[in-house]
N, C-alpha and C positions, 0 to 999 in steps of 0.2 A: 422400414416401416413407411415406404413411399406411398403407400395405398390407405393411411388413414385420412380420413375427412375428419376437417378442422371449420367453429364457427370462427370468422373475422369480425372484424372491429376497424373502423377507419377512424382515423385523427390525422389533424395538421402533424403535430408533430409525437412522436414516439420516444422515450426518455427511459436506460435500463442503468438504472442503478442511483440511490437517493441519498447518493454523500453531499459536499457541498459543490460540484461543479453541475452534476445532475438539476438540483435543487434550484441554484442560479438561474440555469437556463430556462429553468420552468416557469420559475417568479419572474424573469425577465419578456418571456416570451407572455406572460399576460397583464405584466404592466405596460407592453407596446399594443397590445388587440385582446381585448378582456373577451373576443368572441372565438379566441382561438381557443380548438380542444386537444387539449396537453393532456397527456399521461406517462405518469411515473411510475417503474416497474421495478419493485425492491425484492431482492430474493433473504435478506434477514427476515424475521418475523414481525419484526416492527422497527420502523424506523431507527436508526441508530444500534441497532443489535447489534450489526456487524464492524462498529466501529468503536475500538477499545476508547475510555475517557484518556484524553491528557495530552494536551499539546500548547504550543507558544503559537498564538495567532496574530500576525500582523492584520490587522480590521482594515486596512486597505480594500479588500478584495467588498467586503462589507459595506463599508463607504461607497462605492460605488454603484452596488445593486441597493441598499434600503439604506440611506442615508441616515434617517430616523430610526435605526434599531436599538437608537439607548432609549427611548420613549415607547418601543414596542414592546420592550420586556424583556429585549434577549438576553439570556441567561451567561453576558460576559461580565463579568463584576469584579475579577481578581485581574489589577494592574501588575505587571512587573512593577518590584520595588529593587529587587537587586540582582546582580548578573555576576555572576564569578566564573571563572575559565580555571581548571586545574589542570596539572599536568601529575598524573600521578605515579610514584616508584611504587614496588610490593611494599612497605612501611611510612609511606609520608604522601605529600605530596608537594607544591610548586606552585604558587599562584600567578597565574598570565595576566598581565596587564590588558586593558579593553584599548590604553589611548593610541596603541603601534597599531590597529585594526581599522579599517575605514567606518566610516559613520554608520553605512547600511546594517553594517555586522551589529551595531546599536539595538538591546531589544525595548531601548525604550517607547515610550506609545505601546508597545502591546501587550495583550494580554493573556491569562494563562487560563484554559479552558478545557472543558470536557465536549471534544468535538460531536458527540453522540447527544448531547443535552442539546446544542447549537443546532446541528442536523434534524431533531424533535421539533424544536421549535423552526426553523426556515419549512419545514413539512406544515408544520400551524399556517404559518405564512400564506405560500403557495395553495393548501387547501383553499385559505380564506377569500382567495382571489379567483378560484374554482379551478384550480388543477386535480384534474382524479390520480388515488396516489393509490397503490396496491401493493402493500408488504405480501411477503409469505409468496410472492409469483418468481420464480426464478425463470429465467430466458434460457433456452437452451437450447434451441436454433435460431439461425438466420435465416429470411422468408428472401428470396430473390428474385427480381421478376426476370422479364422477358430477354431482357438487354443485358444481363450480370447485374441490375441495379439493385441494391440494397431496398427493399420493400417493407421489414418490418422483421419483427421475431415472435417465436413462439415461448407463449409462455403458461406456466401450468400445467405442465404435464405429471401426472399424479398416478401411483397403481403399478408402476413397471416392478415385476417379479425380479428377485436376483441376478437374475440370467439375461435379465433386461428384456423380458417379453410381455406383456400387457398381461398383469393378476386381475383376477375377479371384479373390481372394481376400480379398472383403469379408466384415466380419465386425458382426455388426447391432449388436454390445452386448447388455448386457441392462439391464432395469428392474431396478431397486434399491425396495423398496416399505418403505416406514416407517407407523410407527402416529403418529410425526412427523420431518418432516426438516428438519436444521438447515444453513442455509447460511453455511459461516465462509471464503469464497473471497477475503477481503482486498477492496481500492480497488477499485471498479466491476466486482467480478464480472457476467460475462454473466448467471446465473440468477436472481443479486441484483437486481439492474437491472431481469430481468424481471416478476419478482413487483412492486417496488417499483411498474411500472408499471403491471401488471395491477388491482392493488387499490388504486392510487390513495393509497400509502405516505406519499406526500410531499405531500398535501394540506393545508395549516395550517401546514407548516413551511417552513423558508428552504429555499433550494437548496441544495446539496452546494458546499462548494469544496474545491479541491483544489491541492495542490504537486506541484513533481516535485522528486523528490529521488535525487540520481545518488552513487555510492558507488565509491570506488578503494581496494582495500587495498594498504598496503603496509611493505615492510622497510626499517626504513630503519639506519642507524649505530648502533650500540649507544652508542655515545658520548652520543646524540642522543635516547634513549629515555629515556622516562620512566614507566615503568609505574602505570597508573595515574591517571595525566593525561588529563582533559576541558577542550577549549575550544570557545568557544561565538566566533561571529562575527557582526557585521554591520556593514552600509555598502557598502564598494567591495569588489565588482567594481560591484555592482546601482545604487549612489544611488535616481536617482528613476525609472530604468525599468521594476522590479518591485519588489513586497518579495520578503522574505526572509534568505537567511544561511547561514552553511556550519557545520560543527566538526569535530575534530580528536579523536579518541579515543585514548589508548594501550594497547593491550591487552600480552598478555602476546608473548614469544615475538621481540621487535625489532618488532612489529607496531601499524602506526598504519591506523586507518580513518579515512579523509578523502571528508568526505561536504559535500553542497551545496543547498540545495534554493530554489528557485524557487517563487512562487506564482502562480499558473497565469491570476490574475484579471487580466495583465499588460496593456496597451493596445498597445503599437506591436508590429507582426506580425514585425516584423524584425529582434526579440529570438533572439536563438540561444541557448535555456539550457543546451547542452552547451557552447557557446564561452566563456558565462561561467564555469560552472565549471573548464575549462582556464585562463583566464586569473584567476583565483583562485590558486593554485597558485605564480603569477610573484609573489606580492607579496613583499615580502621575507621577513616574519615565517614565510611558508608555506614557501617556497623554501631558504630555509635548513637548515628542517626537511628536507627531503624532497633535497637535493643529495645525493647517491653513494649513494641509494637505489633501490630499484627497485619497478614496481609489479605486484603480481601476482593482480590481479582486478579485474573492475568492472560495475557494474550498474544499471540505473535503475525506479524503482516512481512509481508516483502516490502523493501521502498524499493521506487526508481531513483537511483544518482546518475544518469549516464547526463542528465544539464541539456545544454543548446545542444550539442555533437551528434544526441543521439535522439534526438526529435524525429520520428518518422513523418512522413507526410499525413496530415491530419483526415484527410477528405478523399473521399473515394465516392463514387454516383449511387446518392444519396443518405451516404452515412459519413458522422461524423464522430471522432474521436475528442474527446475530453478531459479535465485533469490530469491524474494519474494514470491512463490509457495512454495517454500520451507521454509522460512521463517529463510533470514539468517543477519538481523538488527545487529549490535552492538547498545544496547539499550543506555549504558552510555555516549557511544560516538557520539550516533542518526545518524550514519552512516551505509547506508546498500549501496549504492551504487557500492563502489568499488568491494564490494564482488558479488555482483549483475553480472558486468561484469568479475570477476573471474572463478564464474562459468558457465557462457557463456562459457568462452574459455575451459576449461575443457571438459565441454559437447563436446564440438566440437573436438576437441583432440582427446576423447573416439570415438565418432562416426567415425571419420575419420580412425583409426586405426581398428578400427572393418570391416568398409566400405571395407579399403585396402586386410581384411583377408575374404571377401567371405560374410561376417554375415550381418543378418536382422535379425529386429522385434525380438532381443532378448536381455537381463538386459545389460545394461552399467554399468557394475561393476564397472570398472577402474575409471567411474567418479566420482559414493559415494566416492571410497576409495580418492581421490584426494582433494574432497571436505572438508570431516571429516579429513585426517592425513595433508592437505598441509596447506597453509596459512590463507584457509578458515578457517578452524577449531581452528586451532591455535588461529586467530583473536578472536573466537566467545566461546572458551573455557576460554582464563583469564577474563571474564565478569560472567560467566554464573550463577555464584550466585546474581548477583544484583538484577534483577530482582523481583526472588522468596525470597529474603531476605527482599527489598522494600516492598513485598506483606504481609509478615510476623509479621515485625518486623518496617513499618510505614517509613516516610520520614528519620529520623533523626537516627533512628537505620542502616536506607541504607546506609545514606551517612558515619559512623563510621565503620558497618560491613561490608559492600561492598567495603568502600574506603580500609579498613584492607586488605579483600579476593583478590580486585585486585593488590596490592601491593606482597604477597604473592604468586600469580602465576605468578607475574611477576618473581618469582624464582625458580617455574617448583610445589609448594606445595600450597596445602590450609587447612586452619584448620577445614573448613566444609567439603570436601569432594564435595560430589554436591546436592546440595538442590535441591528439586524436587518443580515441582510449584503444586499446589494444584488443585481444580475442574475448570472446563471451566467457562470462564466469563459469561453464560448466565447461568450456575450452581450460580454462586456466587451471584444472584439478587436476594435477599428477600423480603419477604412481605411489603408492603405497610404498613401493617396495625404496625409494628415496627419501622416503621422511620416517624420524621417531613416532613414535606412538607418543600421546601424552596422559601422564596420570592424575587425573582430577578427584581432590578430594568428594567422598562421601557426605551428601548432605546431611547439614544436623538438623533439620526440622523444625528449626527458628528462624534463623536468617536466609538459609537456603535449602531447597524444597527437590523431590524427586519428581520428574519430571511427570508422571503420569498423576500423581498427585498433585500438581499446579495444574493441568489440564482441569480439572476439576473445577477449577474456581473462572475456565474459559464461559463455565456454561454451555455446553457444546452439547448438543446432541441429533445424532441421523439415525431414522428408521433403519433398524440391519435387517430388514428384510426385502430393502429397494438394490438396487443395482449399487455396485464403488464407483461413486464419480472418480477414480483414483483408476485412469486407464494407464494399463501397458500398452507400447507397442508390440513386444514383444518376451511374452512369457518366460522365456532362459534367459534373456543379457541379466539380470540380477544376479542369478551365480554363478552362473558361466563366464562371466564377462565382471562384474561391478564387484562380486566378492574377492575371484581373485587379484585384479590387477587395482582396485581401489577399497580395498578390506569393508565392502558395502558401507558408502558413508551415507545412504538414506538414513541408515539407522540412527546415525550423530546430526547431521544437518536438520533432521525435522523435530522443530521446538515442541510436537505433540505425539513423540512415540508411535506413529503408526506404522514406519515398517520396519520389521525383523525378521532376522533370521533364525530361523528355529531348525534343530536337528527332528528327523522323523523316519521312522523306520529304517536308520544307519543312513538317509537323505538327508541332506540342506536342502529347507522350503522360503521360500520368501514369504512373507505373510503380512498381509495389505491392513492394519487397522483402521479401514478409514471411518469409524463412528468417532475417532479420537482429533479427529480435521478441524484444523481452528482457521482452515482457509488463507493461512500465511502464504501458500505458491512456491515457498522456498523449492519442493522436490521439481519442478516444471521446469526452472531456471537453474539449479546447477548439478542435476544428476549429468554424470559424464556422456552417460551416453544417450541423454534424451530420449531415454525411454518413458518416462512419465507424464501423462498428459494431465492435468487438470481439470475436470469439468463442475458444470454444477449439480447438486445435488437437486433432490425434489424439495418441493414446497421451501418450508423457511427454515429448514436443516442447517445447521453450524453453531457459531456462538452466539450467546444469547448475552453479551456483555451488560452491566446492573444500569440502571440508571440513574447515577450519582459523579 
C-alpha cells in the first residue's frame, strides 16, 4: 500500500504509547520548554484501558518528575502496611523472613495502586501543561526518512477489509513526524521490535526473557480485608515445571489484586499457565481469602525479566526506546514502574538538550548513558543475576544464590560476576514427545473460571470484520510442525483462548481467535517456531480494563 497518500503533522517530539514512561517524558519534556509540541499516541481507547489496575509502586520514579503529586491529587493513598513472603507446599505453606533480604527488597515507603487510575491522572497532568494526547490512535508503521532515520509513525489507520485491503470507508491515518520519536509501547511492542531489529539493538546483549503475568481483581469480605496488605508467593502450583510465583495485593475499597506470573522460559509444552493460575487460587491460604467473594476483572501482559543482561541498545537515529521496550523490571522486587517513569524523564532531558542545540533525527546518547550509569542502572544491576541464576540453578538454589549475589552487590561486588541468561524462551520449549502431559483440574465457577469466561471480564473487544493483527509467517508450521512436534501449545500458553485447533472436514485447521486478544504478547515470544507476529489492531480495539 506504498501508493497511499498520508496528511502529516510535525512536532518536536512524537510519544507512542501513554503508560507511565511515555507520560514522564511528556510531562517532562514540557516542564523543561512549555513551547515544545508533544504528542502522545495511545492505541487503548482511553487512557489507562490497556493497563490492568494493581501494582507495588515505588514513587521514586514519581518524586522525581512531580515532586508535589500528594498535593496534586494523585490517586496513591494505599501505603504498604505489611509484607509477607510465603513459600507454599499443595496443603500449607512457609513464612520467609524479610530480615536475611537486603533493604531494597523493603516495600516499605511504597505504595499499592491501580496503575491505570495513576496513568489517568499523569494524562490530567501532561494535558494541563499542553501535551496533545490521542487514545483510540494505534501506530502501525514506522515513517523513515532519507538516511534510515526514524521520522515518525503512522497512526490511524481505519477501514482495512479482512483481507487487509481498504473497505468502503478506509481511512489511510496520518504520519505523525518528530524531530525525535520515543517508543514507550510496553513488552514487545510491534514498532519496538522493529527498530530493535532493524538496527541490530540486541547485538552484544542477552536475549529478552519474558513472564506472563495474569491478573484477577477482586471483592472479597470485608471481614477478610486488609488494606494495605502485600504477599508475595512461591513454590506450588509451579514446583519444577516453571519458575515463578503469584501475590496478593490489598488495595483499598474490599479490593484484592491477585496476580500470577509464569516464566515463559518453561520446557514442557503442555504447561497451561492460565490453568496454573486457576488452580493457585484452591490452595487453602488463597481460597479462604477469596470464598464469598467475587471477581470483577482480569487480564493478562507479558513482563520483561531479562534485567541489565538483556538491555538492548536504547537509541537508534532518531528514536528512542523506553520503559518496558526496553525492558527495565526489577524481577525480585516485581517493580518496573518507577523505572519506567525514570526513563521517561531522561529521554526527555536528552531530547530537550539536543532540541535546544539545533539536532534531529539523530542517537540520544545522553540517554543510554543516563539510563545504564544513573539510577536505572544501578537499580537493575544489584539483581541481575537472579534471574539467570533462578533459570539455572531452580527455585531454591535462587533464593540462597540470588539472596547471597544481591547482598553482595549491595557492596559494590559479586561472586559471580554476571551470569548470562541462556537461549530465548521459545528456544527453550521442547518436544512433546519428552514431557507428560499434565491434568488440571476442571474449574468450579467460584474460585476458578474457564478461560473464555474470564476473558469476559478483560473487556476486550476487535471489529471481526478488520484484518488479525495475529500474523503468521507462515500458514502450515501450526500443524505441520507446532502440533506435531509440540502438541500446539498456542493453545495452552495464550491466557485468552484464541488459537485452536479444530477438526474439519477429516482436516486439522488452526483457527486464529483474535477478537479474544487481551494483548498479553505471550504467542510472539514463545511459540517454537516464531511463527506469530503481533501487530496492532485498528482504532482502540483490545481490553477496555474498568476504572477502579
Amino acid at each position: 500500500m506504498a501508493e497511499i497518500e498520508r496528511e502529516s503533522m510535525e512536532y518536536d517530539v512524537v510519544i507512542v504509547g501513554a503508560g507511565p514512561a511515555g507520560l514522564s517524558a511528556a510531562i517532562r519534556l514540557k516542564q523543561l520548554d512549555a513551547d515544545l509540541n508533544v504528542v502522545v499516541l495511545e492505541k487503548g481507547s482511553e487512557v489507562g484501558a490497556h493497563i490492568l489496575s494493581g501494582a507495588v509502586l515505588d514513587p521514586c520514579g514519581l518524586d522525581a518528575l512531580i515532586p508535589d503529586w500528594k498535593e496534586k491529587g494523585a490517586p496513591i493513598s494505599v501505603p504498604v502496611k505489611e509484607d509477607k513472603f510465603y513459600l507454599l507446599g499443595e496443603a500449607g505453606k512457609v513464612s520467609i523472613p524479610h530480615w536475611p533480604m537486603p533493604k531494597f527488597m523493603s516495600n516499605e515507603g511504597n505504595y499499592i495502586v491501580s496503575m491505570g487510575n495513576v496513568c489517568r491522572w499523569m494524562a490530567e497532568q501532561a494535558e494541563a501543561l499542553g501535551v496533545e494526547i490521542f487514545p483510540g490512535m494505534a501506530c502501525s508503521e514506522l515513517v523513515y526518512g532519507d538516511k534510515g532515520e526514524i521520522r515518525g509513525v503512522v497512526a490511524g489507520e481505519f477501514g482495512k477489509e479482512a483481507d487487509g485491503t481498504p473497505g468502503p470507508g478506509y481511512e489511510p491515518g496520518m504520519e505523525l513526524l518528530g524531530k525525535y520519536v520515543f517508543l514507550s509501547e510496553g513488552v514487545r511492542g510491534s514498532l519496538s521490535k522493529e527498530v530493535i531489529e532493524t538496527y541490530n539493538l540486541s547485538d552484544g546483549h542477552c536475549p529478552q526473557k519474558f513472564g506472563l503475568g495474569m491478573k484477577e481483581i477482586w471483592e472479597i469480605d470485608p471481614a477478610k480485608h486488609s488494606e494495605g496488605r502485600v504477599e508475595h508467593t512461591m513454590g506450588w502450583p509451579l514446583g519444577g515445571n516453571a519458575g515463578g510465583g503469584a501475590f496478593i495485593y490489598h488495595l483499598e475499597n474490599n479490593q484484592v489484586y491477585v496476580g500470577f506470573v509464569v516464566h515463559l522460559n518453561y520446557k514442557n509444552p503442555h504447561l497451561y499457565p492460565y490453568m496454573e493460575f486457576q488452580r493457585f487460587k484452591h490452595h487453602p491460604h488463597v481460597a479462604e481469602l477469596l470464598e464469598g467473594g467475587k471477581r470483577v476483572a482480569y487480564g493478562a501482559r507479558a513482563i520483561s525479566e531479562g534485567g541489565y543482561q538483556s538491555m538492548p541498545k536504547m537509541v537508534a537515529p532518531g528514536v528512542a526506546l523506553l520503559g518496558c521496550s526496553v525492558g527495565l523490571v526489577n524481577v525480585p522486587r516485581i517493580k518496573g514502574n518507577h523505572n519506567a517513569m525514570l526513563s521517561g524523564k531522561a529521554a526527555a532531558e536528552a531530547a530537550f538538550e539536543a532540541i535546544q542545540a539545533g539536532r534531529a533525527s539523530d542517537e540520544l546518547t545522553a540517554y543510554e548513558t543516563e539510563v545504564r550509569e544513573g539510577a536505572i542502572g544501578k537499580d537493575l544491576w544489584k539483581v541481575r543475576n537472579v534471574k539467570p541464576l533462578w533459570s539455572k540453578t531452580g527455585l531454591f538454589g535462587s533464593l540462597a544464590l540470588g539472596g547471597l549475589d544481591m547482598w553482595t552487590n549491595s557492596f559494590g561486588f559479586s561472586l559471580f560476576g554476571t551470569v548470562k541468561h541462556g537461549k530465548s524462551d521459545a528456544a527453550s520449549t521442547e518436544m512433546a514427545a519428552g514431557h507428560q502431559p499434565i491434568d488440571y483440574p476442571k474449574p468450579d465457577g467460584k474460585l476458578s473460571f474457564d478461560r473464555l469466561t474470564n476473558v469476559a471480564f478483560s473487556f476486550t473487544n476487535h471489529e471481526e470484520s478488520q484484518p488479525a493483527h495475529l500474523k503468521l509467517k507462515d500458514n502450515r508450521v501450526p500443524v505441520l510442525d507446532n502440533l506435531p512436534k509440540y502438541a500446539g501449545p498456542s493453545q495452552r500458553y495464550c491466557p485468552a483462548g484464541v488459537y485452536e485447533f479444530v477438526e474439519k472436514d477429516g482436516k486439522t485447521e488452526f483457527v486464529i481467535n483474535f477478537q479474544n486478544c487481551v494483548h498479553c504478547k505471550t504467542c510472539d515470544i514463545k511459540d517454537p517456531s516464531q511463527n506469530i507476529t503481533w501487530t496492532v489492531p485498528q482504532g482502540g480495539d483490545g481490553p477496555n480494563y474498568p476504572n477502579m
